[in-house]
C-alpha positions as YAML, in Angstrom:
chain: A
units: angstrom
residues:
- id: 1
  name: UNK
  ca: [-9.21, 8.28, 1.79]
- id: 2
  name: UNK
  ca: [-9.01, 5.13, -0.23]
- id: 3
  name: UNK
  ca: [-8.16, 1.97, 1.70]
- id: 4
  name: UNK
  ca: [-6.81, -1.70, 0.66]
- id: 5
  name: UNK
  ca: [-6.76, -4.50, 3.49]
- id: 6
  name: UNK
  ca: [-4.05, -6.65, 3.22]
- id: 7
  name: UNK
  ca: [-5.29, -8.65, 6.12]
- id: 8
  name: UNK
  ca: [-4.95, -12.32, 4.70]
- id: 9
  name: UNK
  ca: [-3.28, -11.85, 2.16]
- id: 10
  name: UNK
  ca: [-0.26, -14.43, 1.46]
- id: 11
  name: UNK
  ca: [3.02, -12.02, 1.21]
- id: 12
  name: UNK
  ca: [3.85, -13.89, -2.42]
- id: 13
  name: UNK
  ca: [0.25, -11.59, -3.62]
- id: 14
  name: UNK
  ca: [0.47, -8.50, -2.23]
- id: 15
  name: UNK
  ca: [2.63, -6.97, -4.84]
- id: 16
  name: UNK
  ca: [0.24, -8.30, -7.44]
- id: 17
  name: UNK
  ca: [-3.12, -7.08, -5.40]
- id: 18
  name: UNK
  ca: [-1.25, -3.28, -5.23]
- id: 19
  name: UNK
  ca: [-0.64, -3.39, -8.76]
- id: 20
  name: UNK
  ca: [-3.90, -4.14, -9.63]
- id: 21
  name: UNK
  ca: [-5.24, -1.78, -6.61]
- id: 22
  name: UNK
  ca: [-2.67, 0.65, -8.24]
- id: 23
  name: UNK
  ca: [-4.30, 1.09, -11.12]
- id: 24
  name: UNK
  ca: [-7.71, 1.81, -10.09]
- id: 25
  name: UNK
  ca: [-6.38, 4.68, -7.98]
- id: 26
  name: UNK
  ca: [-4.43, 6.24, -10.93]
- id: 27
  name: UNK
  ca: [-7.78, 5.61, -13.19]
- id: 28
  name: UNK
  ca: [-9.33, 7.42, -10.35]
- id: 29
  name: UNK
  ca: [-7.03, 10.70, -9.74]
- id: 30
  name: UNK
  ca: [-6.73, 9.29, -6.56]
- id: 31
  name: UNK
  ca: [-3.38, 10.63, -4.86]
- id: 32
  name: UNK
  ca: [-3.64, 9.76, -1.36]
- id: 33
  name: UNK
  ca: [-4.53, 5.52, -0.30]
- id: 34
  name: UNK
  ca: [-4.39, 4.24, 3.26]
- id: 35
  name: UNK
  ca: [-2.50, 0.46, 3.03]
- id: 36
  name: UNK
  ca: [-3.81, -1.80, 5.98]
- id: 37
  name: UNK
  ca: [-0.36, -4.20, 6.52]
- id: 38
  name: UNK
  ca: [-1.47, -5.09, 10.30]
- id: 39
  name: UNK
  ca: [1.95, -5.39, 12.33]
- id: 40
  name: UNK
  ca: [4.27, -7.59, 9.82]
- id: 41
  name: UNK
  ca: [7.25, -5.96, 9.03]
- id: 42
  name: UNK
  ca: [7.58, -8.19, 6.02]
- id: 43
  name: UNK
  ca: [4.21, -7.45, 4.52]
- id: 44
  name: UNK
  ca: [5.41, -3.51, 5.30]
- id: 45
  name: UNK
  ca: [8.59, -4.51, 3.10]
- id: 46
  name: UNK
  ca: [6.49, -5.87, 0.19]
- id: 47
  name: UNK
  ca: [4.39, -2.98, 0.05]
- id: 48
  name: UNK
  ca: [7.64, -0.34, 0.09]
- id: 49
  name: UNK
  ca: [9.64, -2.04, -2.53]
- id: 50
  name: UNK
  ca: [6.77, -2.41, -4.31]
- id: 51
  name: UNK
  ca: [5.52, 1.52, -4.23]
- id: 52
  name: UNK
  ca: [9.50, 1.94, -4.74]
- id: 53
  name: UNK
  ca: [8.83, 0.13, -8.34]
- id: 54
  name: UNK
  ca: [5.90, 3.16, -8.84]
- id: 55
  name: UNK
  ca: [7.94, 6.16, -7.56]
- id: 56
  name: UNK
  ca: [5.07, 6.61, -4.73]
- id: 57
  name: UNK
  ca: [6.31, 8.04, -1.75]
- id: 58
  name: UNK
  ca: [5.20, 5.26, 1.67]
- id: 59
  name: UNK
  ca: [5.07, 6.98, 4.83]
- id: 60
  name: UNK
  ca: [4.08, 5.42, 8.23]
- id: 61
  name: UNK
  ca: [0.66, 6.40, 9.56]
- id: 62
  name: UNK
  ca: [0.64, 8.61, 12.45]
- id: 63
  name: UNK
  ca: [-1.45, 6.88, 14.72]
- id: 64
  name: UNK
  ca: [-1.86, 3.61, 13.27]
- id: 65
  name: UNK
  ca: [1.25, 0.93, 13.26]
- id: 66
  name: UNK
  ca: [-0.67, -1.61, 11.39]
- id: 67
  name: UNK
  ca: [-1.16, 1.09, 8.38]
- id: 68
  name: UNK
  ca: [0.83, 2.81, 5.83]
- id: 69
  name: UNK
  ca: [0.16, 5.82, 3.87]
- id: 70
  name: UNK
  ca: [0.90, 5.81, 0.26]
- id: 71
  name: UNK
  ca: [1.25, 9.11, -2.11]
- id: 72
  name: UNK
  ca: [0.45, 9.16, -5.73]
- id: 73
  name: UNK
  ca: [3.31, 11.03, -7.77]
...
């Protein structure tokens, strides 16, 4: 599975870095990506609202708080 780290990342880029991250995946056919947020429930916001702006479906990982996976429509 594709993975982007947002580890570091100041919450006014993220949405920015996913677009651009985004994009590769669709160039790619890729439908599933694993989002690395660590615990913030902010930088978990961000990356929602902005799948919610791409119609991608966000669903917490099973075993892993600190990640999200995201689904390619």
């Amino acid at each position: 599975m594709e993975k982007i780290d947002l580890h570091g990342i100041k919450h006014e880029f993220v949405s920015r870095r996913l677009d651009n991250f985004f994009w590769e995946m669709i160039q790619k056919n890729v439908i599933e990506i694993e989002v690395i947020t660590g615990v913030s429930s902010r930088m978990k916001e961000i990356v929602k609202e902005t799948c919610c702006d791409y119609n991608f479906n966000v669903i917490e990982h099973p075993t892993n708080y600190g990640c999200l996976i995201v689904r390619i429509n």
